[in-house]
PDB file with one MODEL, atoms N, CA, C and O in Angstrom:
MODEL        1
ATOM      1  N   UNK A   1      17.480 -20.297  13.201  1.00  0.00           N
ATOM      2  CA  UNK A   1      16.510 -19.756  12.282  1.00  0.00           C
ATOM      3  C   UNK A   1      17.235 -19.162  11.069  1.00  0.00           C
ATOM      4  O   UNK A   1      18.159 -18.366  11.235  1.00  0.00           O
ATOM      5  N   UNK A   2      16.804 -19.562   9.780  1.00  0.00           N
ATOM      6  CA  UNK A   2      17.316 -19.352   8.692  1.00  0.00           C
ATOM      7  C   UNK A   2      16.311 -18.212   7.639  1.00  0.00           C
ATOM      8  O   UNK A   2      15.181 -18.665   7.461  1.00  0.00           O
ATOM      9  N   UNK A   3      16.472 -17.356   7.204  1.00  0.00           N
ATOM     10  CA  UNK A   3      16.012 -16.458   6.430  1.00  0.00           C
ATOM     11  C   UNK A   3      15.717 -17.057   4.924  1.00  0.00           C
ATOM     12  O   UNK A   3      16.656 -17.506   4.265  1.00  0.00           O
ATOM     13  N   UNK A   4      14.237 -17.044   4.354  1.00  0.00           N
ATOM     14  CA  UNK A   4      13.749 -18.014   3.232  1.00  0.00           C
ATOM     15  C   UNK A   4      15.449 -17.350   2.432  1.00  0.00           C
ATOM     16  O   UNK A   4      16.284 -16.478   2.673  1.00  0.00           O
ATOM     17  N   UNK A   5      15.228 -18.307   1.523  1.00  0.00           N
ATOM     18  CA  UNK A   5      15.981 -18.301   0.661  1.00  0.00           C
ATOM     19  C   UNK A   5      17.588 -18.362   0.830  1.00  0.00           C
ATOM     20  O   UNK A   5      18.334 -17.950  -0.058  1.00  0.00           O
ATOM     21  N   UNK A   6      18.099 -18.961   2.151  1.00  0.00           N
ATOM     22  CA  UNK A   6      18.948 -19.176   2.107  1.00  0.00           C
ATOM     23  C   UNK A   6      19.802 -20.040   1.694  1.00  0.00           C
ATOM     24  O   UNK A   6      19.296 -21.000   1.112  1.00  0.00           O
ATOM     25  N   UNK A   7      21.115 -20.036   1.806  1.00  0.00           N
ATOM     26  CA  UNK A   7      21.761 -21.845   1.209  1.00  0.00           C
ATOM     27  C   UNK A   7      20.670 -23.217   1.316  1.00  0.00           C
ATOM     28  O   UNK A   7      20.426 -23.525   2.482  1.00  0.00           O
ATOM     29  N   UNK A   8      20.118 -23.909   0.461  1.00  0.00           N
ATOM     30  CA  UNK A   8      20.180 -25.204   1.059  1.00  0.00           C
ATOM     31  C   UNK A   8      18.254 -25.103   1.427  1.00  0.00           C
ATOM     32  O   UNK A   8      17.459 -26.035   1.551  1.00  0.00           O
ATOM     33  N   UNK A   9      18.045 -23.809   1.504  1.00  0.00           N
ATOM     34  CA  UNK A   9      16.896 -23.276   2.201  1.00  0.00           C
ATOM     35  C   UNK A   9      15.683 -23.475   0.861  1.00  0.00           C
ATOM     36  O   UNK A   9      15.846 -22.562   0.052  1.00  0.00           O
ATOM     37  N   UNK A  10      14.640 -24.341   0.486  1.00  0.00           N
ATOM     38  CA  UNK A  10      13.729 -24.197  -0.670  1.00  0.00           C
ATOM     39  C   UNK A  10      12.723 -23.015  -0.847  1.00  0.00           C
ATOM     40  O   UNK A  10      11.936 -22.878  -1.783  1.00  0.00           O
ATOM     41  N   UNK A  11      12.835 -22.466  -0.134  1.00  0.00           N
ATOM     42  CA  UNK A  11      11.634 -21.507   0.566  1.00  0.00           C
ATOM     43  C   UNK A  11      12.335 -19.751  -0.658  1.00  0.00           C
ATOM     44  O   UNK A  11      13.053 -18.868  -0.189  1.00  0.00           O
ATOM     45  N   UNK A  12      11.935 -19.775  -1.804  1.00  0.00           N
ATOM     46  CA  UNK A  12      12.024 -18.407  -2.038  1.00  0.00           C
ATOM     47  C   UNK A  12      12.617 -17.290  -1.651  1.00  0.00           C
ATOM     48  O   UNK A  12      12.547 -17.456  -0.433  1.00  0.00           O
ATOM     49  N   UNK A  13      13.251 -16.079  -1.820  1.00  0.00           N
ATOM     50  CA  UNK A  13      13.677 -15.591  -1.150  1.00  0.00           C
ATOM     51  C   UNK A  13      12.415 -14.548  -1.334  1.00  0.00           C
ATOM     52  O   UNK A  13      11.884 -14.224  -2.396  1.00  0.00           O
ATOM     53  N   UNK A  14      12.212 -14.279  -0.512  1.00  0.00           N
ATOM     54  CA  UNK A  14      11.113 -12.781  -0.415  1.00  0.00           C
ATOM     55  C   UNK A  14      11.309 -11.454   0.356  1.00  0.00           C
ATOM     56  O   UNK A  14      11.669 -11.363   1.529  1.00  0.00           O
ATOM     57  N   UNK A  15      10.975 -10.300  -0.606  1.00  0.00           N
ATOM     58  CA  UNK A  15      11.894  -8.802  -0.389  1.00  0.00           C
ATOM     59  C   UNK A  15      11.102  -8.643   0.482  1.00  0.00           C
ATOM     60  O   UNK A  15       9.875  -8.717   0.421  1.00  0.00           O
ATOM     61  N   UNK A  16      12.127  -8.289   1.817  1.00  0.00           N
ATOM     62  CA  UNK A  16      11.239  -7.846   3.272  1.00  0.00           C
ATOM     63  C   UNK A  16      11.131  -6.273   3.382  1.00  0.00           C
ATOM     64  O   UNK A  16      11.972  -5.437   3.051  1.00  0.00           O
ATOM     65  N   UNK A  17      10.210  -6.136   3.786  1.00  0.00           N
ATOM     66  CA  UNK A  17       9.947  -4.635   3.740  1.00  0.00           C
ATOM     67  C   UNK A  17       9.856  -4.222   5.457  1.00  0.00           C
ATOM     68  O   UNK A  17       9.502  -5.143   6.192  1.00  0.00           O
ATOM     69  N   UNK A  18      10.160  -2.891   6.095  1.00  0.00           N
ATOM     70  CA  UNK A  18      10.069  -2.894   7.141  1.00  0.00           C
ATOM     71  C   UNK A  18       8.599  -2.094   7.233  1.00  0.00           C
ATOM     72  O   UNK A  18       7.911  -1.632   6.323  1.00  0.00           O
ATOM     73  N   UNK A  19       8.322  -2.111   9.089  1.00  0.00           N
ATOM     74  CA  UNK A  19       6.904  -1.867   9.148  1.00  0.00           C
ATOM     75  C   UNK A  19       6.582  -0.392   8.642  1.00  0.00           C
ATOM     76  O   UNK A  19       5.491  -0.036   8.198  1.00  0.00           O
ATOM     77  N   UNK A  20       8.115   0.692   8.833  1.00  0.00           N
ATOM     78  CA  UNK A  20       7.706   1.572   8.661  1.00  0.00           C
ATOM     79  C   UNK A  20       7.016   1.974   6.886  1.00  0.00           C
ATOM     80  O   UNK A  20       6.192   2.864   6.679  1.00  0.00           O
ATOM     81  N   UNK A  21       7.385   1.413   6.220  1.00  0.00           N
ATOM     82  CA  UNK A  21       7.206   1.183   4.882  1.00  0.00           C
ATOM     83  C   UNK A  21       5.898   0.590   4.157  1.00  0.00           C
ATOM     84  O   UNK A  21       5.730   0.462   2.944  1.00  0.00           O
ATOM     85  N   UNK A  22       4.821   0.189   5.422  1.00  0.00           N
ATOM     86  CA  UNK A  22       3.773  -0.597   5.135  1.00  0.00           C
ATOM     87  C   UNK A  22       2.864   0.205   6.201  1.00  0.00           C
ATOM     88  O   UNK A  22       1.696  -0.160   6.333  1.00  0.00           O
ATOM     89  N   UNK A  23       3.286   1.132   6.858  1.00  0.00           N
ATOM     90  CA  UNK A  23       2.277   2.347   8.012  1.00  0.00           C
ATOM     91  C   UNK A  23       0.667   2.684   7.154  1.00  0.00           C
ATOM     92  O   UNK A  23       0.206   2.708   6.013  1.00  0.00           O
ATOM     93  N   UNK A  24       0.454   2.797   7.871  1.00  0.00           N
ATOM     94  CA  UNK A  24      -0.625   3.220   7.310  1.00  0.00           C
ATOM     95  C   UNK A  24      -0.121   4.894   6.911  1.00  0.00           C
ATOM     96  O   UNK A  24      -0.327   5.334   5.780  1.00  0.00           O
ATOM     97  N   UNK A  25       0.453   5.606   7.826  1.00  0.00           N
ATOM     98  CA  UNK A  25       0.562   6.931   7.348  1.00  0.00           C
ATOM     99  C   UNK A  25       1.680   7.137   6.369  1.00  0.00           C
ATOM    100  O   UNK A  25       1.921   8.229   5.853  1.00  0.00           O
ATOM    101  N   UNK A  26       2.320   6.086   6.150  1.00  0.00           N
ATOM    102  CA  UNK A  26       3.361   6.581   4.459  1.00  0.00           C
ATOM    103  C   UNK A  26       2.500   5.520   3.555  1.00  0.00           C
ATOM    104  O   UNK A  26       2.465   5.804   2.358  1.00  0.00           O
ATOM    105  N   UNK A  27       2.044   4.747   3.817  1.00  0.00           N
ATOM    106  CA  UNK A  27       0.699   4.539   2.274  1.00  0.00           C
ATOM    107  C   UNK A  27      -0.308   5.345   1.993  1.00  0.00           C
ATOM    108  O   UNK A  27      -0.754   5.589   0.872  1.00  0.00           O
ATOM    109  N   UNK A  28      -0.764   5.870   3.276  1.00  0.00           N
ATOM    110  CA  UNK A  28      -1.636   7.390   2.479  1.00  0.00           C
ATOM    111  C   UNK A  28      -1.135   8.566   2.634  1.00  0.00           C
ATOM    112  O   UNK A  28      -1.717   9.481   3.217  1.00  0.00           O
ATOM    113  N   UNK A  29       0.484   8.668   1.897  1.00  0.00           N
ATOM    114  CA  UNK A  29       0.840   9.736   1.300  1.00  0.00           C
ATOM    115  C   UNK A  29       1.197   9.170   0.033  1.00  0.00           C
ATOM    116  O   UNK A  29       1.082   9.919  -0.937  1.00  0.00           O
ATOM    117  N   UNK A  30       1.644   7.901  -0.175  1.00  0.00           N
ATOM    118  CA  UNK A  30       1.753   7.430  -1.515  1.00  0.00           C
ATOM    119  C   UNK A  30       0.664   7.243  -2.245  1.00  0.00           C
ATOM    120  O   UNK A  30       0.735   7.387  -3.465  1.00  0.00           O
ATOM    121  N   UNK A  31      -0.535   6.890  -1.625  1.00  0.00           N
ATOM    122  CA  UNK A  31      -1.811   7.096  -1.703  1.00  0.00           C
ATOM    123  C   UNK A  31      -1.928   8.341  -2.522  1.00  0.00           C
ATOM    124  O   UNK A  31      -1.864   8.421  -3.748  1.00  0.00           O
ATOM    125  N   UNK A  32      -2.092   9.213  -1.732  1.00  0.00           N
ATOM    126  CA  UNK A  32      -2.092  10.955  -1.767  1.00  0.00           C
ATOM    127  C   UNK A  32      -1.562  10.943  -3.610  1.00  0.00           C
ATOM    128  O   UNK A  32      -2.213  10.988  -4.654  1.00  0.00           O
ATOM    129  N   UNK A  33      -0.324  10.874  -3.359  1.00  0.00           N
ATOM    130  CA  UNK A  33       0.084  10.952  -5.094  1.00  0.00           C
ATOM    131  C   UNK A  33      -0.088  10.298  -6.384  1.00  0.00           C
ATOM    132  O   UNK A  33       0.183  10.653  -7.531  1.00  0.00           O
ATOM    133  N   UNK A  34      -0.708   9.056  -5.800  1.00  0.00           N
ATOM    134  CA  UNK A  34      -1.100   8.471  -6.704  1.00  0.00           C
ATOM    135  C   UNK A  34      -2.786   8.981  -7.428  1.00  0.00           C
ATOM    136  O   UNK A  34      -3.277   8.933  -8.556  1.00  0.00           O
ATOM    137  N   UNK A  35      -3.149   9.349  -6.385  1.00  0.00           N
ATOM    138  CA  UNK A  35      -4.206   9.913  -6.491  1.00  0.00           C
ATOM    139  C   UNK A  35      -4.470  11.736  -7.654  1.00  0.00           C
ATOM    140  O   UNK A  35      -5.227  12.119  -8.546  1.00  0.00           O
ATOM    141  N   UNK A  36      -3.233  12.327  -6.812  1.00  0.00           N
ATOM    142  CA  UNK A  36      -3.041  13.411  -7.460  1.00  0.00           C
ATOM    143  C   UNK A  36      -2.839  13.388  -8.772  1.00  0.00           C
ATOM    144  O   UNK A  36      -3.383  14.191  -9.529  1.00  0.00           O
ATOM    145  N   UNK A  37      -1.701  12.073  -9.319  1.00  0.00           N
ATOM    146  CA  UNK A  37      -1.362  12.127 -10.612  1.00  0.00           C
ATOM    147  C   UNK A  37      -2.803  11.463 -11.653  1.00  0.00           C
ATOM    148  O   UNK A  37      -3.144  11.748 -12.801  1.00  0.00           O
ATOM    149  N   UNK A  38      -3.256  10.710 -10.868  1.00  0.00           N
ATOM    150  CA  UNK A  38      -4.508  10.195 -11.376  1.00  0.00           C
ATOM    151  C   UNK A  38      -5.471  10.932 -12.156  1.00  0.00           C
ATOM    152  O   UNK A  38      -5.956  11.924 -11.612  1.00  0.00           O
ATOM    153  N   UNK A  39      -5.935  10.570 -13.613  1.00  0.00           N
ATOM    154  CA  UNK A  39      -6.995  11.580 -14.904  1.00  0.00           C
ATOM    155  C   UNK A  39      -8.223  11.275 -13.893  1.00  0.00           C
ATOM    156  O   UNK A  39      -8.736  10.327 -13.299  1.00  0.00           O
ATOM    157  N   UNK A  40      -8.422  13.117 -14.125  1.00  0.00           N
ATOM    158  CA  UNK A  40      -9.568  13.517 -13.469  1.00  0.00           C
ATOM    159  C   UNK A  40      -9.779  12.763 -11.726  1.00  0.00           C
ATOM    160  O   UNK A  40     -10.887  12.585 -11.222  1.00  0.00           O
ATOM    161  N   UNK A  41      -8.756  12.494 -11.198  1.00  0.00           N
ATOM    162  CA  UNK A  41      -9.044  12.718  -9.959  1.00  0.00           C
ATOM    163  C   UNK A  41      -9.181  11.018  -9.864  1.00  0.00           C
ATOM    164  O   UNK A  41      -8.738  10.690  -8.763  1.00  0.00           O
ATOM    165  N   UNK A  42      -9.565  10.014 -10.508  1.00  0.00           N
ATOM    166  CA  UNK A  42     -10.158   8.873 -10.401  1.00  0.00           C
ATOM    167  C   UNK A  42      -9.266   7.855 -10.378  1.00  0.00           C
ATOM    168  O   UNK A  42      -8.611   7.781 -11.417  1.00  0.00           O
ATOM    169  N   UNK A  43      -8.969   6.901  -9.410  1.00  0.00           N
ATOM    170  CA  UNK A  43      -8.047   6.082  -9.066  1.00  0.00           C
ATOM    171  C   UNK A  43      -8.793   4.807  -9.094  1.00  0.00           C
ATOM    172  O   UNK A  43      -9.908   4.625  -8.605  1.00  0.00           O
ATOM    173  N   UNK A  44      -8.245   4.159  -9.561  1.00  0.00           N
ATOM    174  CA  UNK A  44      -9.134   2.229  -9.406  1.00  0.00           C
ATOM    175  C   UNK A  44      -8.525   1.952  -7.982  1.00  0.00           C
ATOM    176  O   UNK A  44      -7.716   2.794  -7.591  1.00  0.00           O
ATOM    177  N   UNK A  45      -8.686   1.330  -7.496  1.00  0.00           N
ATOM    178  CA  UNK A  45      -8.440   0.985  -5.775  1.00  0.00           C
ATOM    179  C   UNK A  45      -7.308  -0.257  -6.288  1.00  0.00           C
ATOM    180  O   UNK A  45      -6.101  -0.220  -6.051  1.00  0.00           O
ATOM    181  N   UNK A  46      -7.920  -1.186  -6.933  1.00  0.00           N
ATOM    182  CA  UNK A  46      -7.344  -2.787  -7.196  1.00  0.00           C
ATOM    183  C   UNK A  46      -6.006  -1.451  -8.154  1.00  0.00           C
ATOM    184  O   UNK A  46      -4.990  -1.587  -7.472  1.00  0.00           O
ATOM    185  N   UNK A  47      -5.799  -0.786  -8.864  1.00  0.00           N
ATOM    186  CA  UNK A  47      -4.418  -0.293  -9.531  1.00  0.00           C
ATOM    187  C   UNK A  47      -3.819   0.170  -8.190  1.00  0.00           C
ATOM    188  O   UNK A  47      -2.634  -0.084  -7.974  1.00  0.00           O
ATOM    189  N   UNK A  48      -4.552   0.829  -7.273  1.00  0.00           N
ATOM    190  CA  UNK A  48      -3.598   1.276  -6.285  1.00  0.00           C
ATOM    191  C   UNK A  48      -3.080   0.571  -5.061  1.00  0.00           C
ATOM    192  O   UNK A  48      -2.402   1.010  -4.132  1.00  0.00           O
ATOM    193  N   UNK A  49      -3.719  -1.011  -5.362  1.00  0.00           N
ATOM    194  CA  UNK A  49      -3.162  -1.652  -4.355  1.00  0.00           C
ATOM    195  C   UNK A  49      -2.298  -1.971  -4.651  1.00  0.00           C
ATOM    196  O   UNK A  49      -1.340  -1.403  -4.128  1.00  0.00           O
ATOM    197  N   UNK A  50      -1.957  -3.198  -5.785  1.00  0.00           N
ATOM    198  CA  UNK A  50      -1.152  -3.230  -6.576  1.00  0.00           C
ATOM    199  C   UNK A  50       0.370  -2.695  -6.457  1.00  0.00           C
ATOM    200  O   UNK A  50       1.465  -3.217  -6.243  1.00  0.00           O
ATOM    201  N   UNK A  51      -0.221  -1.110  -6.756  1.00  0.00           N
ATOM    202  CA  UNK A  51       1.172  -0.209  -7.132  1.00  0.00           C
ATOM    203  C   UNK A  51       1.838   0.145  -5.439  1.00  0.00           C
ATOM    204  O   UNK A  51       3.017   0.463  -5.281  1.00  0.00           O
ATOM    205  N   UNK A  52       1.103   0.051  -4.581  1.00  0.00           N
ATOM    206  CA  UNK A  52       1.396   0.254  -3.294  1.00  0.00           C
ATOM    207  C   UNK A  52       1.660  -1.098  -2.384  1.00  0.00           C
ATOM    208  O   UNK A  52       1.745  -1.130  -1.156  1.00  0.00           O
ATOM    209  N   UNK A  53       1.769  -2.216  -3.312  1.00  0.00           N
ATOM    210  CA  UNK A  53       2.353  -3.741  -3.007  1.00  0.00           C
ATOM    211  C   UNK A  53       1.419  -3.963  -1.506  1.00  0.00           C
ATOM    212  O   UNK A  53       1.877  -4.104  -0.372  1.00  0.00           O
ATOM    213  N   UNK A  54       0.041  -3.940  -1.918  1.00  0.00           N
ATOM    214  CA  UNK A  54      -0.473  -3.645  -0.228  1.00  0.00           C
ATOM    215  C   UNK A  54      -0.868  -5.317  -0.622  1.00  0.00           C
ATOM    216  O   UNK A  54      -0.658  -5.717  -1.767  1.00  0.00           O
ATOM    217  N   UNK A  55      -1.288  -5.976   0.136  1.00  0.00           N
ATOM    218  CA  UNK A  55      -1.945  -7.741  -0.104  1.00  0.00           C
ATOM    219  C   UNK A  55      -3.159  -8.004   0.342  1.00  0.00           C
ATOM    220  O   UNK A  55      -3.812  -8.973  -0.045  1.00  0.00           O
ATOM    221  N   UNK A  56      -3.760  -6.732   1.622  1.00  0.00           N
ATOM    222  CA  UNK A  56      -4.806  -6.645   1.690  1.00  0.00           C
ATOM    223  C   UNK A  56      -5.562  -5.448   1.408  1.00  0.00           C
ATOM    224  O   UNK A  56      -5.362  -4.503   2.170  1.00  0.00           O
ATOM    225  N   UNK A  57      -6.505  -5.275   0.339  1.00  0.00           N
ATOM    226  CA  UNK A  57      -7.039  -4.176   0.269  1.00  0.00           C
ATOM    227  C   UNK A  57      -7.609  -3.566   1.382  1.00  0.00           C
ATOM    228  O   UNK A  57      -7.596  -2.336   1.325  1.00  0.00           O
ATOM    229  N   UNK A  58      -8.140  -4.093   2.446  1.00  0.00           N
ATOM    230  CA  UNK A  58      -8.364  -3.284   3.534  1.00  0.00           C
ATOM    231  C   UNK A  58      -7.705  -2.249   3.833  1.00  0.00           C
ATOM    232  O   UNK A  58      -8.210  -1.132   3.949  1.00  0.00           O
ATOM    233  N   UNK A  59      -6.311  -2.562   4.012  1.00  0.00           N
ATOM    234  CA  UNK A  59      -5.281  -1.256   3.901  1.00  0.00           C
ATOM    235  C   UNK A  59      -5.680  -0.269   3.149  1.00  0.00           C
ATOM    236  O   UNK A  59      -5.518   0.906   3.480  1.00  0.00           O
ATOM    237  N   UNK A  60      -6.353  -0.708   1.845  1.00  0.00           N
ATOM    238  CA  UNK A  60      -6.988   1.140   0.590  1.00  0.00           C
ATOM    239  C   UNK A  60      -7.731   1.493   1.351  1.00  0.00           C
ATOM    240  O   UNK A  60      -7.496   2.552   1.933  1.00  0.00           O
ATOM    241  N   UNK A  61      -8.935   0.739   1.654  1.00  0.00           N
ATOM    242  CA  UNK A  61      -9.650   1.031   2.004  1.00  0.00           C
ATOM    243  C   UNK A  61      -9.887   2.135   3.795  1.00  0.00           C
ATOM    244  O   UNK A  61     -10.592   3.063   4.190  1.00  0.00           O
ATOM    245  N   UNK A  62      -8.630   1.111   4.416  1.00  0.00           N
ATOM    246  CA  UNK A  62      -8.174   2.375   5.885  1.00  0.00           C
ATOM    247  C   UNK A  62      -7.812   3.642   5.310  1.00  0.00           C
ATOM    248  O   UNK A  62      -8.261   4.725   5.687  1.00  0.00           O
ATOM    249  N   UNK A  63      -6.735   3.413   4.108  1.00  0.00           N
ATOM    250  CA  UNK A  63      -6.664   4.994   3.567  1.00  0.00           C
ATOM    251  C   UNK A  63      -7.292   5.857   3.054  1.00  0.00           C
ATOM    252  O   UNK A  63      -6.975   7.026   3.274  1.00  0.00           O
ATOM    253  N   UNK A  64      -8.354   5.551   2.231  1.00  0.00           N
ATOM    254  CA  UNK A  64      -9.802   6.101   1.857  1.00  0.00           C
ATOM    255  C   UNK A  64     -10.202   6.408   3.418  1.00  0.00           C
ATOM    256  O   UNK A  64      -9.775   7.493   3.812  1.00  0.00           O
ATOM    257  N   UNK A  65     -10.928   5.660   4.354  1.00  0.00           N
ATOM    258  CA  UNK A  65     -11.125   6.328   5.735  1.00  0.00           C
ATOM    259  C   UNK A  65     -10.722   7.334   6.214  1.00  0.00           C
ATOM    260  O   UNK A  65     -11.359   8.234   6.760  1.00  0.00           O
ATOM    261  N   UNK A  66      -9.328   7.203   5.980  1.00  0.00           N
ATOM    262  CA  UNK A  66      -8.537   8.235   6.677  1.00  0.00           C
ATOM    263  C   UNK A  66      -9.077   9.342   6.411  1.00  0.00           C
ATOM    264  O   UNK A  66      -9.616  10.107   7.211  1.00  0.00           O
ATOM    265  N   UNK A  67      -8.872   9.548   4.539  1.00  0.00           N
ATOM    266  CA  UNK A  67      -8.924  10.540   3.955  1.00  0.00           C
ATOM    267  C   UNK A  67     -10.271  11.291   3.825  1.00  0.00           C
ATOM    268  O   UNK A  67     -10.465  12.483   3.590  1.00  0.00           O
ATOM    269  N   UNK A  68     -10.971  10.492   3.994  1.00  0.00           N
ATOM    270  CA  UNK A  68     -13.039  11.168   3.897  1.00  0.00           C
ATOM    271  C   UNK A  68     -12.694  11.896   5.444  1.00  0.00           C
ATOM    272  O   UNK A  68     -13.074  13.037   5.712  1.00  0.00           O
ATOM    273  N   UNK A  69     -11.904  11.023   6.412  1.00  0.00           N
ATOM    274  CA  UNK A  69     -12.095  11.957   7.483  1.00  0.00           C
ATOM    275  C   UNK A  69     -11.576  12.857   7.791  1.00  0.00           C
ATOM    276  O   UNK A  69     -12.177  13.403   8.717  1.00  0.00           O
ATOM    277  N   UNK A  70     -10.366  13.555   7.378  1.00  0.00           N
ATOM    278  CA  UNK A  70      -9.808  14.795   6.961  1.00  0.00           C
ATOM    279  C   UNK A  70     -10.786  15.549   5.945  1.00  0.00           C
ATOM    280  O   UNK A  70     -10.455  16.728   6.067  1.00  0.00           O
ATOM    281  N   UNK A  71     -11.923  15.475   4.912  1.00  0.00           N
ATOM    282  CA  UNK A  71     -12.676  15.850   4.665  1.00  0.00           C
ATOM    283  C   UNK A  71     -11.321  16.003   3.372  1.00  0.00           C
ATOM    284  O   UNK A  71     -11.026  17.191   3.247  1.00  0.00           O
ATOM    285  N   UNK A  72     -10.614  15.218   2.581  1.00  0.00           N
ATOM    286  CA  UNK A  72      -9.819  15.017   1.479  1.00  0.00           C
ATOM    287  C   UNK A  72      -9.902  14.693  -0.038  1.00  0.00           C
ATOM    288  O   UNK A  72      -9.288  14.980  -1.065  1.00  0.00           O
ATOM    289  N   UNK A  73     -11.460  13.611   0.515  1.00  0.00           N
ATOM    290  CA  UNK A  73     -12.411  13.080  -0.075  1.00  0.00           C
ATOM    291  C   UNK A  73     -13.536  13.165  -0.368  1.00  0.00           C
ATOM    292  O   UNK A  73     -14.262  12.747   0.533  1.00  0.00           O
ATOM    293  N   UNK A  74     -14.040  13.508  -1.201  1.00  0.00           N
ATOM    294  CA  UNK A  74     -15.688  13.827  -1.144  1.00  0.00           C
ATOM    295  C   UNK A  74     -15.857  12.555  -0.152  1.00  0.00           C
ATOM    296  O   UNK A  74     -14.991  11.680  -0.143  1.00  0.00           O
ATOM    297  N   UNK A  75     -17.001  12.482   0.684  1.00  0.00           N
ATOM    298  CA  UNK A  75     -18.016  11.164   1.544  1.00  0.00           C
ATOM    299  C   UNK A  75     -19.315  10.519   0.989  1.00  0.00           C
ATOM    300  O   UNK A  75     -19.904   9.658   1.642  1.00  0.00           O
TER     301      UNK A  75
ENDMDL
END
């Protein structure tokens, strides 16, 4: 088994990220700040997926969950 982008290999090389880096609980603290730095409180979801390299928005959207349920979020 060869890792994309190796010698000889056509396949791209693509930056692997580990799981801890894609948790749900360190995206909604990056979450958290993105939010904080955000005018007047208001975050676009599609900017914060984006900036949080997430591929499925579901992931914002678990973090929004999270956060209404800590009561973080208005509901």
């Amino acid at each position: 088994c060869r890792a994309a982008g190796a010698q000889g290999d056509p396949r791209p090389a693509v930056r692997s990220t580990s799981r801890h880096e894609k948790s749900l609980g360190l995206l909604t603290i990056k979450f958290v700040g993105l939010l904080q730095q955000a005018k007047d409180g208001v975050l676009d979801l599609k900017v914060a997926a984006d900036s949080l390299e997430v591929k499925q928005k579901r992931r914002i959207y678990d973090i929004t969950n999270v956060l209404e349920g800590l009561a973080s979020l208005p509901g």
